[in-house]
N, C-alpha and C positions, 0 to 999 in steps of 0.2 A: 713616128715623126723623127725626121736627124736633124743636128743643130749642129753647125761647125764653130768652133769659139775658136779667134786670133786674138788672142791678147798681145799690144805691145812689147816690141823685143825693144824699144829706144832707152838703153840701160844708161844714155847719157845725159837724158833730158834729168835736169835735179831736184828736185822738190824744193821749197822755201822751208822747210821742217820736215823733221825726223831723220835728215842725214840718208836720202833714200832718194828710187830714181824712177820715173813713168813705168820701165821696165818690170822692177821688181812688182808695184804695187799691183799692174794690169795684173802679171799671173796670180797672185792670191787673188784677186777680186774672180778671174776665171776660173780656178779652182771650188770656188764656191761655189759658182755658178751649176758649174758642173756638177758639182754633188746634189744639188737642190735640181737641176733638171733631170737626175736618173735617177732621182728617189722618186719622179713623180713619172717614170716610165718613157722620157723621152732619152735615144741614141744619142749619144755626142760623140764628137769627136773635137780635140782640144791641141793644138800646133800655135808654139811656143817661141820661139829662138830663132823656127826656118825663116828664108823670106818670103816676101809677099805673093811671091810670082811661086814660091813651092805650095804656100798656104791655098792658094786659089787652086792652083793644079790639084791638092788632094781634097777641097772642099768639093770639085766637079768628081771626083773620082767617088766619092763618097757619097753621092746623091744626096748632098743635104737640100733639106725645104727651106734651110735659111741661115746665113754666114754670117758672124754677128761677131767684126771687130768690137774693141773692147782699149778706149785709148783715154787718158785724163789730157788735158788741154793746160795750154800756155799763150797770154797775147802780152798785156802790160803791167802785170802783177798788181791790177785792181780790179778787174772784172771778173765775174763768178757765176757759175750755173750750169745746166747740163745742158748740153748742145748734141741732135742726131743727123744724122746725113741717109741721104737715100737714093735708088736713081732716078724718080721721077715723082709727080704727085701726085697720082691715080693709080701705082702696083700695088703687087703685095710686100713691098720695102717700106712704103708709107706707112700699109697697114702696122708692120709689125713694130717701124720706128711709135707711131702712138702708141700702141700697146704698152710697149718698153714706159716709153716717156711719159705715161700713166702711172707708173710704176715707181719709176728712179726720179723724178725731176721732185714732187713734194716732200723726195728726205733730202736731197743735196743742201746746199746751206745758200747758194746763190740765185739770184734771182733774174740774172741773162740766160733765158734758156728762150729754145726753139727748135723746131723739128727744118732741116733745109734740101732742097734739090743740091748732089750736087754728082752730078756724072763724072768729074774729071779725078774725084780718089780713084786709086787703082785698086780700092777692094772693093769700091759701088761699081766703079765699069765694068771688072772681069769675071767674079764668079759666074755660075749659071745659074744659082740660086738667088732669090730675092735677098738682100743686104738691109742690115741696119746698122751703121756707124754709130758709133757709142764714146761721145768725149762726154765722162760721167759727171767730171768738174774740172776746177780752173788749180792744177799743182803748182803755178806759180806765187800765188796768194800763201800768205801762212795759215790763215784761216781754212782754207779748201783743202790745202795738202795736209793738215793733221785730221780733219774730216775725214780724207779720202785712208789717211794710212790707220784710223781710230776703226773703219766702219768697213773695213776690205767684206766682212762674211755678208755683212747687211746691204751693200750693195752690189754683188753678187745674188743675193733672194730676191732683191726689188727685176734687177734685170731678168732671172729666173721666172719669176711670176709674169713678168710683162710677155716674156716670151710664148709661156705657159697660155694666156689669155691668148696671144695670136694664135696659136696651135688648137685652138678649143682642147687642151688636156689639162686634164684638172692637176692645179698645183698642191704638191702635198707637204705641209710644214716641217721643218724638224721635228721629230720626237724629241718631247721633254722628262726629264727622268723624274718620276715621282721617287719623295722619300718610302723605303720601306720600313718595316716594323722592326728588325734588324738596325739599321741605323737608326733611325730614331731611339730604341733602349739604349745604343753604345752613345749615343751624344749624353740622354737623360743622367747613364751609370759615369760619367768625364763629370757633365755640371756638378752633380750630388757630389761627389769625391770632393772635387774641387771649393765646395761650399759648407763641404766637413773639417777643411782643413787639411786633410791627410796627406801626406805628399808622400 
């Protein structure tokens, strides 16, 4: 399976918090992505900075199964939620937009969310691959943009998994690092010292 991920290049749009901008926060959020979709055996391929009309030319070149901008939203710095775009209401854009929005819409923090037709973005009209727009919440709100800048890895694995689900490929978690017997004595031999007194 290939996945093309566009993350936002809009390095002007500003956040309400954290002194940060759509730009920056889309690529960590893609980045995760990415990592969480090729730990679980899917190709990606990840275009950053180009524009949209490069992004699409190599997402066709790449034979991806599905191109999955990657954008936080702005309307009157009170509405909140995850919103997805697609190009029609019967393809496999649909499909993958639920998938996703099975996934990312019950962590965001707002509660305007919906999945919508809309042919006329230039990344649902042009690839040749089925599209899932992705505005994952609302960065004008102060509440949605320190969500979005607190939870960049986490939402990144929800859109992974969602993908993951469209793709029937099984999504594989992080490894988590158990303690070993090694650190566990070096913490036990730090307390004791420490509760001897000894400096």
């Amino acid at each position: 399976a290939k996945v093309f991920l566009s993350p936002s290049n809009q390095y002007d749009n500003v956040y309400a918090y954290g002194n940060t901008t759509e730009g920056v926060q889309c690529g960590k959020i893609a980045d995760a992505c990415k990592i969480a979709l090729e730990r679980s055996g899917v190709d990606v391929m990840l275009m950053h900075d180009e524009s949209m009309q490069t992004k699409c030319a190599e997402s066709n070149k790449f034979d991806a199964d599905l191109h999955v901008p990657i954008h936080t939203n702005a309307f009157n710095g009170v509405v909140m939620g995850t919103r997805m775009f697609c190009y029609n209401s019967t393809g496999k854009g649909m499909a993958a937009c639920k998938a996703i929005f099975s996934e990312l819409a019950p962590i965001s923090p707002g509660k305007s969310e919906n999945i919508q037709v809309n042919a006329d973005l230039y990344e649902v009209r042009v690839p040749a691959a089925p599209t899932a727009y992705i505005e994952c919440e609302f960065h004008d709100t102060k509440a949605g943009a320190k969500w979005i800048v607190e939870n960049t890895e986490k939402i990144g694995e929800a859109i992974a998994k969602g993908i993951c689900k469209y793709l029937g490929v099984k999504y594989a978690a992080p490894a988590t690092v158990e303690p070993t017997a090694d650190t566990c004595s070096v913490t036990l031999r730090v307390l004791s010292k420490g509760m001897s007194g000894d400096d």
